[in-house]
Residue, then its C-alpha position, 0 to 999 in steps of 0.5 A: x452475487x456468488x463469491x467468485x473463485x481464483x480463476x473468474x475474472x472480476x472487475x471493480x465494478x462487480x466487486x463494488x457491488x459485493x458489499x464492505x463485508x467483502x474484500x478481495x484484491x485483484x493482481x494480474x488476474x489472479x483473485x486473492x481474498x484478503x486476510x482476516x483483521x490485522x493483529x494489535x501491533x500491525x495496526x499500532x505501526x500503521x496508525x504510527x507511520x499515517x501520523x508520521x506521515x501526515x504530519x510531515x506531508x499536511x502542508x504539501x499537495x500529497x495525501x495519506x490514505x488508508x486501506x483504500x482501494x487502488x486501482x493501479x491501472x488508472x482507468x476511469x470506467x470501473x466496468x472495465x478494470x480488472x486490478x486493484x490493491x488495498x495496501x496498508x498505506x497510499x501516499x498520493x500527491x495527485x489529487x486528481x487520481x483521489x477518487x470518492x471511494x478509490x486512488x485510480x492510477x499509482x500512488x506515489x508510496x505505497x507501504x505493506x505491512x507484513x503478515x504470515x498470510x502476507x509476506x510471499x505476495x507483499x515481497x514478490x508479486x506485490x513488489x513486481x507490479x508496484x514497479x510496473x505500475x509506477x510507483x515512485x517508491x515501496x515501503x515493506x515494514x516487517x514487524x517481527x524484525x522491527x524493519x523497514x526496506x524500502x524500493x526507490x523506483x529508478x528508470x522503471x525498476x526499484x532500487x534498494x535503498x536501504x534497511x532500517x532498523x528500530x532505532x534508525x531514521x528512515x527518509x521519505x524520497x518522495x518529499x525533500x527533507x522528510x524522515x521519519x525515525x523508526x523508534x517512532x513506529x515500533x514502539x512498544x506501549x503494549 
């Protein structure tokens, strides 16, 4: 199947058959091809966050997924969704909307790391249909400056609820009791 360009629409079941070398997301329409790997401390802070979140979540109902793709629509039938995402990390605490190769529906955390290539999409368009779709609460970490913002959706649009900074502690809203300190994630073994 010929890559497709900005314009043509696409849908998960034709891009499923893309093969792994491939990888788009799809957002209000709009193709965006995914940048190239991730740079070492870009994925140091991701490993670094997925540990601190599952320890913190493995007794509970919720998941923490990897670079998967999320379908945020929720629809079942793959021919007829059009939008999905491949965040950085997906916190799912419904186990139904866990599918074998995909999250279909919103996840309950959703975080993005920044990138050059990335930065306009992850603060913008990315944030906007976050809060559209649902999701509960939006983690930009931003590794050049070693914070973290994080969006709390309250009646259907986000609320900043704070900044945080390497040496802070940052609460995950989603589970009572849950934080995560940040000197954790921007550590500097390298």
């Amino acid at each position: 199947m010929a890559l497709p360009r900005e314009n043509n629409s696409l849908t998960y079941a034709e891009y499923s058959k893309l093969g792994e070398e491939v990888q788009y997301e799809v957002i209000d329409g709009r193709i965006y091809n995914m940048s190239p790997s991730p740079n070492v401390k870009h994925q140091s802070i991701a490993t670094e966050l997925l540990t601190e979140f599952n320890l913190g979540l493995r007794t509970t109902s919720c998941r923490v997924i990897a670079e998967i793709d999320v379908c945020l629509c929720g629809k079942e039938d793959t021919t007829r969704t059009n939008e999905w995402v491949k965040p950085d990390i997906a916190i799912v605490c419904d186990k139904d909307k866990v599918k074998k190769n995909r999250i279909a529906g919103a996840p309950d955390l959703i975080v993005e790391i920044l990138s050059k290539a990335t930065a306009k999409t992850d603060r913008m368009i990315k944030f906007n249909r976050y809060q559209k779709a649902g999701v509960k609460e939006y983690w930009i970490v931003d590794p050049a400056h070693e914070t973290i913002d994080i969006y709390v959706l309250e009646n259907n649009f986000y609320s900043h609820a704070g900044t945080f900074a390497n040496n802070e502690t940052a609460d995950v809203n989603i589970s009572d009791g849950l934080s995560i300190n940040l000197e954790n994630i921007f550590r500097e073994d390298f």
